[in-house]
N, C-alpha and C positions, 0 to 999 in steps of 0.2 A: 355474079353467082357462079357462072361456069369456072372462073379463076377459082374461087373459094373450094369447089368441090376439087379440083386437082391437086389445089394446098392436101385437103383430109387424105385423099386417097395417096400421095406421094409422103404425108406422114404415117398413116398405117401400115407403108410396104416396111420403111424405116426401121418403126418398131418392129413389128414381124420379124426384119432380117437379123435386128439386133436383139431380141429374146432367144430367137433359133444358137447365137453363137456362145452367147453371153455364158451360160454356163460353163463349155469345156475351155472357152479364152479365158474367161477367170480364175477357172482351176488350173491352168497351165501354167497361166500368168505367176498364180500362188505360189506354186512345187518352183517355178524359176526361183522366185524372191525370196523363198525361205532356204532355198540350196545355196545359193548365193550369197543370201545371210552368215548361214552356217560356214560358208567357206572362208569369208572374211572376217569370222568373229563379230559376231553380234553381241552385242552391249549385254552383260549379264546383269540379275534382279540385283537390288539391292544388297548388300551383306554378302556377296560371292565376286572373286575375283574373276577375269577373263580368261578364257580357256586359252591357251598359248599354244598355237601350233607345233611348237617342237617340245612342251611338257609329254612325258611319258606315264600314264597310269597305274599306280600303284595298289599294293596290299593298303587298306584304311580310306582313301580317298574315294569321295562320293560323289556323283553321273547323276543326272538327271535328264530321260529320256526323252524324247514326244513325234509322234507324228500330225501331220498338219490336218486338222479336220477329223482324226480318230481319239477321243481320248481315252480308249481304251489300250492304248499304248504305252501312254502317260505311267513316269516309273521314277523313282530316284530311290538307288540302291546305293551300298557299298561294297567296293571290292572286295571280294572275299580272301582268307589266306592262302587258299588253291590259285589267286588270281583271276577270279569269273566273276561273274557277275548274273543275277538270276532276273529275265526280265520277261513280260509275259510272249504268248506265242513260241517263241524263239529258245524261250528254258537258259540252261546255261552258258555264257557266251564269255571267250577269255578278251579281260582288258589289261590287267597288267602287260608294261612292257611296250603295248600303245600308244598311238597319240588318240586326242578324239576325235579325228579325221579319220583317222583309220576304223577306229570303232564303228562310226559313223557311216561308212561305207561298208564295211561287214554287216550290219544290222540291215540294212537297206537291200543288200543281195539275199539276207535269209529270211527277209517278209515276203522276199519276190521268189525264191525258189521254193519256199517252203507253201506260196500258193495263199497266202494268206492279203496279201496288198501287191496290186497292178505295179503300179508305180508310186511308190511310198516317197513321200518329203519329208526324210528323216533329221532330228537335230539332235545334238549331243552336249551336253555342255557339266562343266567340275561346280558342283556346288558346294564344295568343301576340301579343300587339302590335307590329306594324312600320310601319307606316305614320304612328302619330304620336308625334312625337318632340317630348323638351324637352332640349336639352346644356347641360350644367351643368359649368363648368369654377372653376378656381380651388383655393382653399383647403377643400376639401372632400374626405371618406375614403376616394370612391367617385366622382370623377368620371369623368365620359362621357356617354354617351347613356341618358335616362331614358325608358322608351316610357308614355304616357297614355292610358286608357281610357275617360276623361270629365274633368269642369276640376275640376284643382289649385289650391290656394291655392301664393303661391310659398315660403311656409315650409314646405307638404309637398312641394314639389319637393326643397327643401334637404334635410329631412329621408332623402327614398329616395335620397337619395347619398351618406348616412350620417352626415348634419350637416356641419356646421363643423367642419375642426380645430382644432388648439388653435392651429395659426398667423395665424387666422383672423382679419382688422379685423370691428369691427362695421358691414361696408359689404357691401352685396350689389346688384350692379347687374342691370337685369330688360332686354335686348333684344327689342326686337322684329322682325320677320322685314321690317320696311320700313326699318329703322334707328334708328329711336326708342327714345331709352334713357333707365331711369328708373333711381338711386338712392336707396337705401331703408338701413334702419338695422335689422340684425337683432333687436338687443335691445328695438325701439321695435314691431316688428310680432311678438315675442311677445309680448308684454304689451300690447296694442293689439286693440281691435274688430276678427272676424272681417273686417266691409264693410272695413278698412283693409288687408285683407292683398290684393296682389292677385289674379287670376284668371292661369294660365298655362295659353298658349297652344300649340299644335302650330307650331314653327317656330322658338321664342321661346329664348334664349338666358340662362343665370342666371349670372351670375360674380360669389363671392365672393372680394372682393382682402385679400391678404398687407396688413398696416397699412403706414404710411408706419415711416420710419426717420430716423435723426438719429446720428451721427458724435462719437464725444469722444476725445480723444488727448492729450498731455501727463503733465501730474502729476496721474493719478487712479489709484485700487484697480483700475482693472478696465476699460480703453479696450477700444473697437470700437465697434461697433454694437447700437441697440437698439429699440422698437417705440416711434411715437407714437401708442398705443392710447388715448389723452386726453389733453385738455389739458394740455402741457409745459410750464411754465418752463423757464430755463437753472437753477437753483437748484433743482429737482427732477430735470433732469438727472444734475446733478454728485452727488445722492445715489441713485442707481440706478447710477451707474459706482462705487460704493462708496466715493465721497470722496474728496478731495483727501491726497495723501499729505503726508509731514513738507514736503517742499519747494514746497507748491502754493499756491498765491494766487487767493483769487477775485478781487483786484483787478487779477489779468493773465488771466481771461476773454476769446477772441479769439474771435469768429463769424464763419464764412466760409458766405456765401449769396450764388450765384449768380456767382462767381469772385471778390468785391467781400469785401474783409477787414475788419471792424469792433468796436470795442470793443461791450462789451452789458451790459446791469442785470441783474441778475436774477431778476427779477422779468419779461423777456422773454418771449413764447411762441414757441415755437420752429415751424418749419414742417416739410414733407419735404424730407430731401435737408441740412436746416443741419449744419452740420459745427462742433463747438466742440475748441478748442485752450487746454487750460492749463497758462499757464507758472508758471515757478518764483518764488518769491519773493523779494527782497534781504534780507538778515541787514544 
């Protein structure tokens, strides 16, 4: 019985000591874990990318605020074209130019100077990118404007536009926002060293082009037009247009390039734009 009673009274001191702490150790505890969060990039919602330490905030791109335990703080704004951002207590606060670290600790000194939060557990985080952009036009599933959150290789710029279709040359040209333009070979930069693929930039422009084309008309299975996705002959031609029919002659092959009509071997390669013509044959 005597045991029993020193059990109660050594667990009621227990309790006591730990209700007395319990509140400002777990709010301490909190402001650590959420600062800590914040510092190393905490996992953002659904349908938003991760805040990247070294992204800089721009005019269009959208913040979502919060403090730990007030949600009267609670904000998701857009950059304004001044570069501010309007958010409660604190009014206008500049983010352009920023990282959201940096914001993040500006917010945090003017809840605290301004008298409004002791010690605020501030978090910051991009819920949306507008401010930098890659356009990716062309032959691709999903073209338009692709927003970046830090640097792209340009085969993952291709990739978030849903790839190449199937109309797609193996040609992808990379702009740059001064005019400088690089041509590249899609299937040579997947199968190529990452250092090969390049860096895309905010401004930078991606177009993959439709293949060149080449023209066949006369006595064939199958005239029109068709893609020069690799090296053509006229005699690889003539069998992708499904051959020559009963009355066709390879020896009345006509090549029109450039307005200028010529006979051709075939063993020829053909260019963009060559247009061939086969006649019929003499019996």
């Amino acid at each position: 019985m005597q045991t029993m009673r020193r059990w109660i009274m050594a667990t009621a001191l227990a309790g006591a000591t730990l209700c007395s702490l319990a509140p400002s150790s777990v709010a301490a505890q909190a402001r650590n874990d959420a600062a800590a969060g914040t510092r190393e990039g905490t996992t953002s919602p659904v349908g938003t990318a991760p805040a990247a330490t070294g992204y800089l905030l721009g005019t269009g791109d959208v913040i979502e605020t919060a403090v730990l335990g007030r949600s009267d703080f609670t904000a998701r704004v857009q950059v304004q074209e001044d570069g501010t951002v309007q958010l409660p207590f604190v009014n206008s606060v500049p983010a352009a130019g920023r990282s959201v670290l940096e914001l993040r600790d500006d917010l945090r000194a003017r809840l605290q100077q301004g008298g409004f939060l002791e010690n605020p557990a501030v978090s910051v985080m991009v819920a949306s990118y507008g401010s930098r952009y890659v356009t990716v036009l062309g032959q691709v599933n999903q073209p338009g404007v692709v927003p970046i959150d830090r640097a792209y290789r340009l085969t993952e710029i291709v990739a978030r536009a849903g790839g190449p279709s199937d109309k797609a040359a193996d040609a992808v040209t990379l702009t740059r926002p001064d005019g400088s333009s690089r041509a590249l070979s899609l299937r040579t930069l997947a199968t190529s060293a990452v250092s090969d693929d390049p860096t895309v930039e905010s401004g930078d422009k991606v177009f993959v082009a439709a293949p060149a084309t080449f023209f066949i008309y006369g006595q064939v299975n199958a005239p029109g037009s068709y893609p020069i996705d690799r090296p053509l002959t006229v005699e690889m031609a003539l069998a992708r247009s499904g051959g020559l029919t009963p009355l066709g002659s390879v020896r009345r092959v006509k090549l029109v390039r450039g307005g200028s009509e010529t006979k051709v071997a075939l063993s020829e390669n053909l260019r963009p734009d060559d247009v061939l013509v086969v006649g019929e044959r003499f019996f």
